[in-house]
N, C-alpha and C positions, 0 to 999 in steps of 0.2 A: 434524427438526433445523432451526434456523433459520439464515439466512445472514446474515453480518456485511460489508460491505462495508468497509472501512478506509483511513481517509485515507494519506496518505504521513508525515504525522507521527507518527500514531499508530504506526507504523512505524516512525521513526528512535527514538521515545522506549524502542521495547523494546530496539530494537539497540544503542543507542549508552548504552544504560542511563541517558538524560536524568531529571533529578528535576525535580519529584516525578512527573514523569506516568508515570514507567517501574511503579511501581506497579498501578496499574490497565491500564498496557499489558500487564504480566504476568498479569493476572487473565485479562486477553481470549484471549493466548496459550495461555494453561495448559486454558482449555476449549476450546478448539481443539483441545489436542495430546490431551483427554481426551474427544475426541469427541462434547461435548458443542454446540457450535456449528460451522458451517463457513465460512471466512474466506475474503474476497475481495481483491483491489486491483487496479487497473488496471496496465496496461504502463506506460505512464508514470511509475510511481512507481520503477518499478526502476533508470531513469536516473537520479532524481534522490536516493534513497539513496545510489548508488555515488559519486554527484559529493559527497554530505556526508559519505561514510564515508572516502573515500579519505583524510582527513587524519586518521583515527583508528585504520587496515588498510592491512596491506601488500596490492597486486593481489591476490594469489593468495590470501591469508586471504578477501579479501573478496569475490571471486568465489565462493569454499566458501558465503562467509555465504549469499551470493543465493539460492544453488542450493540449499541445507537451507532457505531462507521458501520455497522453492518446493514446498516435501515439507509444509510446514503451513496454502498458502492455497493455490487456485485465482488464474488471473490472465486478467481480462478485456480485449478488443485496445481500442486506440484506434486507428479509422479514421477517416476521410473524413469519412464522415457524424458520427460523433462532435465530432470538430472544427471542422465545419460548427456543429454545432446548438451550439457552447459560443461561437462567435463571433457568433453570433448569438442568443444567447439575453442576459439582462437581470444574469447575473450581473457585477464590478464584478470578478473576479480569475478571468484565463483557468485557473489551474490548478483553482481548485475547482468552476469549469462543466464543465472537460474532468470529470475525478472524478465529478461529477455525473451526465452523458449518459452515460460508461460504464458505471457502476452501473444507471443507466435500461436502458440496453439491454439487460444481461444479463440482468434482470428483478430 
């Protein structure tokens, strides 16, 4: 089975049912939930969902949401070294180096 690593947007467009990307974010989803790929994200996206969902969920909705992505991706750390290697690497936007090294890391 292959593994999908996924931005934080592609993320908020499934959740927040953003168009048109929610489209093809469902497509991603739905073979995930059909076992046909397996999906990744970093820690770091998690904060940043809850900070763009919160004006769309109430807390307690949206903690639920979190907690059910968490039953359809796996979720890889951002440490140290990660955060190291995105500040010091050549990308021009900390969040998609961060994204970046932790996908690199998990393999």
């Amino acid at each position: 089975m292959k593994n999908i690593f996924l931005d934080t947007n592609i993320i908020l467009d499934y959740l927040a049912l953003r168009q048109p990307f929610y489209i093809d974010a469902d497509k991603i989803f739905s073979m995930a939930e059909n076992d046909v790929i397996n999906l990744f994200c970093s820690s770091l996206s998690f904060s940043t969902i809850f900070y763009v969902l919160r004006k769309l969920q109430q807390p307690k909705q949206l903690f639920q949401t979190l907690a059910d992505l968490t039953q359809t991706m796996s979720i890889t750390s951002v440490g140290e070294k990660t955060i190291l290697d995105a500040l010091n690497s050549k990308f021009k936007d900390l969040e998609d180096a961060i994204q970046y090294f932790s996908a690199f890391r998990f393999g």
